[in-house]
LUMVEXTI-179023 format. One record per residue (C-alpha): z, y, x; residue in three letters; residue number from 1. Coordinates in Angstrom, 3 decimals. Example, Ala and Ser with C-alpha at 12.3 -4.5 7.8 and 13.67 -1.06 7.14 Angstrom:
LUMVEXTI-179023
- w|v|u|aa|i
- 7.800|-4.500|12.300|ALA|1
- 7.140|-1.060|13.670|SER|2
END
This chain:
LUMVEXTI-179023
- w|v|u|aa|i
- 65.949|-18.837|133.299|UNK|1
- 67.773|-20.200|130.129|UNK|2
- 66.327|-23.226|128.551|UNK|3
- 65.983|-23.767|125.220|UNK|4
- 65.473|-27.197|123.986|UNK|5
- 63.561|-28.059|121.049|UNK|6
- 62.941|-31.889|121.940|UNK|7
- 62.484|-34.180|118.465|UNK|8
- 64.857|-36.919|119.683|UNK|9
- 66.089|-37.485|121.862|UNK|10
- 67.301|-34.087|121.510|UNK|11
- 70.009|-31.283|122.177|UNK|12
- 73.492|-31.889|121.305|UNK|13
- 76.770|-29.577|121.554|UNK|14
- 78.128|-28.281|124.686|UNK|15
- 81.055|-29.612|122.954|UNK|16
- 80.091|-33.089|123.106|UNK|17
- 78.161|-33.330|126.682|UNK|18
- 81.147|-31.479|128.449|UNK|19
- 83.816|-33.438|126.633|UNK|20
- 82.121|-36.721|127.160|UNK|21
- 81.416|-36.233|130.718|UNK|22
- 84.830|-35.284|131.095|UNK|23
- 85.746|-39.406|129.847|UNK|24
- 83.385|-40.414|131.874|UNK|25
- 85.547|-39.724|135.195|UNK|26
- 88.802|-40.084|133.154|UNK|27
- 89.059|-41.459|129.592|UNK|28
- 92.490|-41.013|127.601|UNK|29
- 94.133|-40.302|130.781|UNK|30
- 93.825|-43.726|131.777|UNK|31
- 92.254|-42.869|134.996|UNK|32
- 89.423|-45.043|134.566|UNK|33
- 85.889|-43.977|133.610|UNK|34
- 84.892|-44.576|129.479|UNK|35
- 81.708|-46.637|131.075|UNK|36
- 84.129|-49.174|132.066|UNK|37
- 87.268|-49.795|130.001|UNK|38
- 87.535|-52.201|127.284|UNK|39
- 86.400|-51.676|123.720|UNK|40
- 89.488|-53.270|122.817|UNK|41
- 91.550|-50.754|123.948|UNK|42
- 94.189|-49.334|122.059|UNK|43
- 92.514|-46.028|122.888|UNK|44
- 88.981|-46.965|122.298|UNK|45
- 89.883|-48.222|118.817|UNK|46
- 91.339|-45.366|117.816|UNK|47
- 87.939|-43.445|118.777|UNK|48
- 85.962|-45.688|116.276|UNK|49
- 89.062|-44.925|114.003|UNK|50
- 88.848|-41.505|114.477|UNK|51
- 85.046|-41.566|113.968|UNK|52
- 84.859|-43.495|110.564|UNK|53
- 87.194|-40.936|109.397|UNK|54
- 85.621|-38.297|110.168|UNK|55
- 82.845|-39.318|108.294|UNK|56
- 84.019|-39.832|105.540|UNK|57
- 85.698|-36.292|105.662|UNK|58
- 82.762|-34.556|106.408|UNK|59
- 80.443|-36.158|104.088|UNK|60
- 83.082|-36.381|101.096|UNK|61
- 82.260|-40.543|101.305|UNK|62
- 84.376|-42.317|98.396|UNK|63
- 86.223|-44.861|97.858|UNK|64
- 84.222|-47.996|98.042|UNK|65
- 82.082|-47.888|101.167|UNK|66
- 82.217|-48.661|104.821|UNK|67
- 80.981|-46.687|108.132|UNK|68
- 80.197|-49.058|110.522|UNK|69
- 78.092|-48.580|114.255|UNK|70
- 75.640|-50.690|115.533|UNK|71
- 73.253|-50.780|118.295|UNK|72
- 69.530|-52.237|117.943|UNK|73
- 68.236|-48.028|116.654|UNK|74
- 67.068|-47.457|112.815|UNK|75
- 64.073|-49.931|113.737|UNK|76
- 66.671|-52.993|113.421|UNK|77
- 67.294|-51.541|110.314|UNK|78
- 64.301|-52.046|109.135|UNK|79
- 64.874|-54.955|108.793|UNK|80
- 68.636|-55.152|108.296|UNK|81
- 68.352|-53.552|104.988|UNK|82
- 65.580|-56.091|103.165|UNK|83
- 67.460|-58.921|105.189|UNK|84
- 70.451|-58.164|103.109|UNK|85
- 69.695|-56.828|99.992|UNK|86
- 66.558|-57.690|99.481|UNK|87
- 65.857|-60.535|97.262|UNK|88
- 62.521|-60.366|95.000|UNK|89
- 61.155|-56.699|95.452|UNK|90
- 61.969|-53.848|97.196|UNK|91
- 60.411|-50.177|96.439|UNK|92
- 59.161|-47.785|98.890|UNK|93
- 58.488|-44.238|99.230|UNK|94
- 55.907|-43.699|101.949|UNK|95
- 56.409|-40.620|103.669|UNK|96
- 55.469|-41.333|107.267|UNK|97
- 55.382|-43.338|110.381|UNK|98
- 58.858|-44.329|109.938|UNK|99
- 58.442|-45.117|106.478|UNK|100
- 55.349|-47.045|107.520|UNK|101
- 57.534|-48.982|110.212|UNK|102
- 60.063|-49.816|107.859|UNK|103
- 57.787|-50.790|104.672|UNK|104
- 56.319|-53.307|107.095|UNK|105
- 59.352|-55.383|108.115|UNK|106
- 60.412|-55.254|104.288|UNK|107
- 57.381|-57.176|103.545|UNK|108
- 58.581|-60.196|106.077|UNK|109
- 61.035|-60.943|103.297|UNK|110
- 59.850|-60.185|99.816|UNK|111
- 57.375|-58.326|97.246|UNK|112
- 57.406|-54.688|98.557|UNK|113
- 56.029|-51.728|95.717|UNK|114
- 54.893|-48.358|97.252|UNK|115
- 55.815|-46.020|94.470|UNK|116
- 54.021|-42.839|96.050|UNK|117
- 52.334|-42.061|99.374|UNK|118
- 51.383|-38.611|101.285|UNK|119
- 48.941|-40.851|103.638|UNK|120
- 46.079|-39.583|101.962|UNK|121
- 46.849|-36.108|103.465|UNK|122
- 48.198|-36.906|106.808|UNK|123
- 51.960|-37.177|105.313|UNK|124
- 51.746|-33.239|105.027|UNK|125
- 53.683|-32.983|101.584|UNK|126
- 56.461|-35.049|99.780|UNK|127
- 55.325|-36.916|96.488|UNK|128
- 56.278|-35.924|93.234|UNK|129
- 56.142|-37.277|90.059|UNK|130
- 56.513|-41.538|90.957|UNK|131
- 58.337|-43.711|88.559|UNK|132
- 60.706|-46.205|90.360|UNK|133
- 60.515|-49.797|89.524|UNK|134
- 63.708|-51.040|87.676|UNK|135
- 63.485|-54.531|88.236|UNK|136
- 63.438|-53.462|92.694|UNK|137
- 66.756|-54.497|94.178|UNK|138
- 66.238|-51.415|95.903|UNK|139
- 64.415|-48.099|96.468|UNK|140
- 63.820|-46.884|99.788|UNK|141
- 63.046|-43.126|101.257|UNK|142
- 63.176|-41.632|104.692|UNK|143
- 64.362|-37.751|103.965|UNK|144
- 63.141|-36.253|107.036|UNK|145
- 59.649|-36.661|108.715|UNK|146
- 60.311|-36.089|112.581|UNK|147
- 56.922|-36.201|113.045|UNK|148
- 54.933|-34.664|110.239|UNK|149
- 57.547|-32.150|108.876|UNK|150
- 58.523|-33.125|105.651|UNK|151
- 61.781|-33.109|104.323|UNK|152
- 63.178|-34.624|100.724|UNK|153
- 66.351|-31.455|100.470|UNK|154
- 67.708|-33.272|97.399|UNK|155
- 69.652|-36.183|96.647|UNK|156
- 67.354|-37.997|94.192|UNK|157
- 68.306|-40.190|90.913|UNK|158
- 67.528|-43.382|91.239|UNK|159
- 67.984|-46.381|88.522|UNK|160
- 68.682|-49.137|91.422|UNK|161
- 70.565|-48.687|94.686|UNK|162
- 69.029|-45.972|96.722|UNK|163
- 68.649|-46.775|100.408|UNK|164
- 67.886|-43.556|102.721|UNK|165
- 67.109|-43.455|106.615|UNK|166
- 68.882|-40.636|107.390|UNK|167
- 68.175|-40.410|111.214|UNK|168
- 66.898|-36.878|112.184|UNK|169
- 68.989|-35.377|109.489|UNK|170
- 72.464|-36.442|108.648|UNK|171
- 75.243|-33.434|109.223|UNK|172
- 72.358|-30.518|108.348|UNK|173
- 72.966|-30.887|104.638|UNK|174
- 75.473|-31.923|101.951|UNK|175
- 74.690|-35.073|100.548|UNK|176
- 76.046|-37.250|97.263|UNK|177
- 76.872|-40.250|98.778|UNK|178
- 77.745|-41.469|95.775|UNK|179
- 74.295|-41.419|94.558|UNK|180
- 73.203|-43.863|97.861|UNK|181
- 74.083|-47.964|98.321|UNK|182
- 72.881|-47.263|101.526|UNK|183
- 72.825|-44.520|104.815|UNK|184
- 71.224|-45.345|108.209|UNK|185
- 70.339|-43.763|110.817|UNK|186
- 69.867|-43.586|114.292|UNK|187
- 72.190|-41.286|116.538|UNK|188
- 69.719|-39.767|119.321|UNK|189
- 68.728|-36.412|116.845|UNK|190
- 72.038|-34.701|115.162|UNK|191
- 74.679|-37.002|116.123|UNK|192
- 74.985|-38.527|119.387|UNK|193
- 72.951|-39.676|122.666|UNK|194
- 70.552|-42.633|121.788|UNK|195
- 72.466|-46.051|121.674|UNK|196
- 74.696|-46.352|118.546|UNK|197
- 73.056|-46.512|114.928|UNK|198
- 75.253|-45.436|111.798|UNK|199
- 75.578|-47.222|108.757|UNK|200
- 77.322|-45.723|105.310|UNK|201
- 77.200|-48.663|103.050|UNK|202
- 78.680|-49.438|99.343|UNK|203
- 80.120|-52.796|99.355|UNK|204
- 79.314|-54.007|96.192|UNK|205
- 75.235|-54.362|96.735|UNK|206
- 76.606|-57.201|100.077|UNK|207
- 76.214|-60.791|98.810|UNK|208
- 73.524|-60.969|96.291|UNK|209
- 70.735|-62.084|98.658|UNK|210
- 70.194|-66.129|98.859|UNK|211
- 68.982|-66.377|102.237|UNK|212
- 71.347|-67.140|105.086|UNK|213
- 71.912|-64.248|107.437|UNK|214
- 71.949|-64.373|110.973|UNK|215
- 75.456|-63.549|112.008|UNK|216
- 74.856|-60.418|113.951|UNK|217
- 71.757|-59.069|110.953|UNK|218
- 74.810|-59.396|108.313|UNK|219
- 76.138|-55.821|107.435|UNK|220
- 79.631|-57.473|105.993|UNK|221
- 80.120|-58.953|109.914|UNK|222
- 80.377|-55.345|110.926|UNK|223
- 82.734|-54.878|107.963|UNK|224
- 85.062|-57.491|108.488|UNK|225
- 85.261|-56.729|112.405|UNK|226
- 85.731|-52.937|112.196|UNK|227
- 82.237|-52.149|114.448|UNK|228
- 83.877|-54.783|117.032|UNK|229
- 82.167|-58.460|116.703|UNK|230
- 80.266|-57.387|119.501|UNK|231
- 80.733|-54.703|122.642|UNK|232
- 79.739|-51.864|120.427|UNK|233
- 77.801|-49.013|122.511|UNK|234
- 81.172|-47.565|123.716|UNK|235
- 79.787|-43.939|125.326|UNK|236
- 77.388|-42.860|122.357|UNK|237
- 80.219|-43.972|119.727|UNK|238
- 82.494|-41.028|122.034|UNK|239
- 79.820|-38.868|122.510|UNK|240
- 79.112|-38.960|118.299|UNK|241
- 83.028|-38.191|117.807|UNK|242
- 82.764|-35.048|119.852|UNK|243
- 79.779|-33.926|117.499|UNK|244
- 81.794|-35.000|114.500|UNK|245
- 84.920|-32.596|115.861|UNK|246
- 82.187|-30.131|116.772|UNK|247
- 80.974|-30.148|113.279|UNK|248
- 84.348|-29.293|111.842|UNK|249
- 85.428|-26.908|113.817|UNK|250
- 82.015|-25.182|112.802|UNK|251
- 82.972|-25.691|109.803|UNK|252
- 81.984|-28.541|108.130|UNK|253
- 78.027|-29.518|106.632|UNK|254
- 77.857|-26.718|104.197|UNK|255
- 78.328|-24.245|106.762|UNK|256
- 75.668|-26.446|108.987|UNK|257
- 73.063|-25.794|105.806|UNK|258
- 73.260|-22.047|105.775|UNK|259
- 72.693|-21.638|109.651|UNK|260
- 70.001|-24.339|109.342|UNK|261
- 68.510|-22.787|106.010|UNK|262
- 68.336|-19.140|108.291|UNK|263
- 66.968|-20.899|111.348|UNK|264
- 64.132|-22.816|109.375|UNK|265
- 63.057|-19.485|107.527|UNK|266
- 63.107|-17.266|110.684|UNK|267
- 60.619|-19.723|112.080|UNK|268
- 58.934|-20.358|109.446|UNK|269
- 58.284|-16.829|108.749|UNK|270
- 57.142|-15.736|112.236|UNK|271
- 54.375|-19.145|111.765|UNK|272
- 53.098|-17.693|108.025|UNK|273
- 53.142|-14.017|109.845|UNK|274
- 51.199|-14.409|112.839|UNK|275
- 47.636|-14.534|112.918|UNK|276
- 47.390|-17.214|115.719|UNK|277
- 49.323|-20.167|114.058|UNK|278
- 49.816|-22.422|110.464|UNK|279
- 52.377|-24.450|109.351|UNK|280
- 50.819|-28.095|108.994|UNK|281
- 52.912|-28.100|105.756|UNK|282
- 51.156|-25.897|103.038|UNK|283
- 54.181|-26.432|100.649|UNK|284
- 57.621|-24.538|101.623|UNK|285
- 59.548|-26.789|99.456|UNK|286
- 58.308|-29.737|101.557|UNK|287
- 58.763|-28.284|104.920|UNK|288
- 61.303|-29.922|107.157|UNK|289
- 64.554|-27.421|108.506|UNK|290
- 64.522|-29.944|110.911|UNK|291
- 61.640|-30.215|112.316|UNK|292
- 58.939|-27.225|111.928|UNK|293
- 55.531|-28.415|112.662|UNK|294
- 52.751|-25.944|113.150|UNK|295
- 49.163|-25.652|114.939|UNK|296
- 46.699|-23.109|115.838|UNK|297
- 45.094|-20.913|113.135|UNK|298
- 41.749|-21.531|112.441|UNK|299
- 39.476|-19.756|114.743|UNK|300
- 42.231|-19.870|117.398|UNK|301
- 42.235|-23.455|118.296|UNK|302
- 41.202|-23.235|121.826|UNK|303
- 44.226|-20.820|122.429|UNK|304
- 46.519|-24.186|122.116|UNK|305
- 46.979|-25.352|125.696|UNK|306
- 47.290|-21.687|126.925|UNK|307
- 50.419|-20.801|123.959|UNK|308
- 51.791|-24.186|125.043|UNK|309
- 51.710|-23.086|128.880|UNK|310
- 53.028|-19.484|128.118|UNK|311
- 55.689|-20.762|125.948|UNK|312
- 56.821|-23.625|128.266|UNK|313
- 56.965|-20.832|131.160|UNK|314
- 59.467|-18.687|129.642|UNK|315
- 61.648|-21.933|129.132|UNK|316
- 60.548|-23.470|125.850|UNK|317
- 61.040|-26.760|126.563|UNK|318
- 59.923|-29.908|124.409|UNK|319
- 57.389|-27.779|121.750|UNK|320
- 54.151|-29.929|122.392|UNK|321
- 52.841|-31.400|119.046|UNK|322
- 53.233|-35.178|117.997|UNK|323
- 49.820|-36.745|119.017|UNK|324
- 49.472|-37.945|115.088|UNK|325
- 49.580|-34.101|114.629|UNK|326
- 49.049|-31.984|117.368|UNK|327
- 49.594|-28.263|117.751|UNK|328
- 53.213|-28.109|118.020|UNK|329
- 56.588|-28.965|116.796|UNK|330
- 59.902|-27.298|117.036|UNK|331
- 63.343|-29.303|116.228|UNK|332
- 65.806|-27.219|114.767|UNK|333
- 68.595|-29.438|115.038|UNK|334
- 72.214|-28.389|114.598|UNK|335
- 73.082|-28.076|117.827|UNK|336
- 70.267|-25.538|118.427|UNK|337
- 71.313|-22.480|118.431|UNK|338
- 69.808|-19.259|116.670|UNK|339
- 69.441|-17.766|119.926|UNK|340
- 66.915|-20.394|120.602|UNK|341
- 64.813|-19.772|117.424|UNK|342
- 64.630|-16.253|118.385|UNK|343
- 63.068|-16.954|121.632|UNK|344
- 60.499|-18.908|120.292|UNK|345
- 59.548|-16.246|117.932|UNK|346
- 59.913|-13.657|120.827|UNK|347
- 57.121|-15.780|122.774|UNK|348
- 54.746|-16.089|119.595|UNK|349
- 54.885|-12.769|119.045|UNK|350
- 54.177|-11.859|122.901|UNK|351
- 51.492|-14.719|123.153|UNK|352
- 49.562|-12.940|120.017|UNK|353
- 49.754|-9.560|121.684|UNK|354
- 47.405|-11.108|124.585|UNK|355
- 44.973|-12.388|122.174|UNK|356
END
């Protein structure tokens, strides 16, 4: 029976990428040894961090002006990487989540931190409008997709001081304005690459205003200067990533990504506002994640949950359960997923409400 994978992260990645990358892992660049264990210094592992930074730049039309760099330490670390750097009086905050929540926290270790707008008072289930940003705030802050209560900010917002976005769970599913960000982060483990390697698109020119001493490692500009290599950089994710990036052009880039994501999300999310047994957990369609569709049981059907979540993980619908801060269940469209997979999960819904 055929699998299909809707795990929130980590999470399903191209064929592409697991067949190529287990391919270098018994025979890198014909070099004969594995990519686990050659240097990172390699001629031929430098030109995979080459190859990568360009290809990011190509894909998301990044200009002039601004480095890709990988790190390890996850999005947590940048947490606090981001206020430890460019933080130097006040930061502002959109709170949109746990993430958000996580991140607003470690901002306040190092200066005044302003929440312009939070969902909290409704369990995250909608994306606030209508906040006025501070324009004395070194920086404003927003995390565009909610893995776990999906919501999703689908536009590139104005902002009148640097905009800093975590872009974790979904990076390559869109176009995006770089040029309207002073700061990208993410971690790999949802659209990119196995967990282990953490992206960062950053403008120069916001590096260097902060007082405080950095640590050597916590300083973005060490990463600059040293090309991703001042430390052993996470050699098999940084691979794994380039064979998503290749993946992603061959599929044609991230505006063809948005249209196949834009049809998966509204198949699904069609099939949840159809059927009698289930409800999106986002009442708002121009808040609701394409990455990650969160839904529960219908009112009057809630004792049907654990029985949909056995049929459904029978016929090979793996990774559906429900955040616990939620419940009921999610599904992660991801690029990698294909339609195929969306249409199985509506196939099940539809049988499971036939029993009913």
């Amino acid at each position: 029976m055929k699998k299909h994978n809707f795990y929130a992260g980590p999470s399903i990645l191209p064929q592409y990428t697991i067949e190529n990358t287990a391919n270098a892992l018994h025979d890198f660049a014909g070099m004969g040894l594995s990519l686990m264990e050659i240097s990172h210094r390699s001629k031929q592992f430098i030109a995979v961090v080459e190859e990568a930074q360009a290809l990011f730049k190509e894909l998301l039309n990044i200009p002039e002006g601004y480095s890709v760099i990988f790190l390890g330490g996850g999005a947590s670390t940048q947490f606090c990487m981001v206020p430890y750097n460019l933080l130097g009086k006040k930061a502002a905050y959109l709170n949109t989540g746990a993430w958000s929540k996580k991140a607003i926290k470690e901002a306040k270790i190092f200066g005044e931190v302003e929440i312009v707008a939070t969902s909290e008072d409704k369990n995250f289930n909608y994306i606030p409008k209508g906040f006025t940003i501070p324009k004395d705030a070194d920086y404003f802050h927003i995390t565009t997709n909610n893995t776990i209560f999906g919501t999703e900010i689908l536009h590139d917002i104005d902002s009148p001081v640097p905009l800093v976005a975590d872009m974790s769970s979904d990076i390559f599913s869109r176009p995006v304005d770089v040029s309207k960000y002073a700061l990208i982060y993410g971690g790999a483990q949802k659209n990119l690459a196995p967990a282990g390697v953490t992206f960062v698109i950053v403008r120069q020119d916001v590096l260097g205003k902060v007082d405080r001493p950095i640590p050597t490692m916590l300083k973005y500009q060490t990463h600059i200067d040293k090309e991703s290599m001042f430390n052993t950089p996470p050699v098999v994710p940084i691979y794994a990533a380039l064979q998503t990036l290749k993946w992603l052009k061959e599929k044609g880039g991230v505006a063809e990504m948005e249209k196949i994501n834009k049809n998966k999300a509204a198949l699904l999310y069609g099939e949840i506002d159809r059927n009698k047994l289930f409800r999106a957990t986002v009442p708002n369609p121009a808040d609701r994640s394409r990455m990650n569709v969160c839904f529960v049981m219908n009112e009057g059907y809630e004792a049907h949950e654990k029985a949909f979540n056995d049929f459904a993980t029978e016929r090979g619908m793996i990774g559906i359960k429900g955040h616990r801060d939620v419940g009921g269940f999610r599904a992660s469209l991801y690029n990698a997923l294909p339609l195929e997979s969306v249409e199985a999960l509506i196939k099940v819904m539809q049988d499971f409400e036939k029993t009913i």
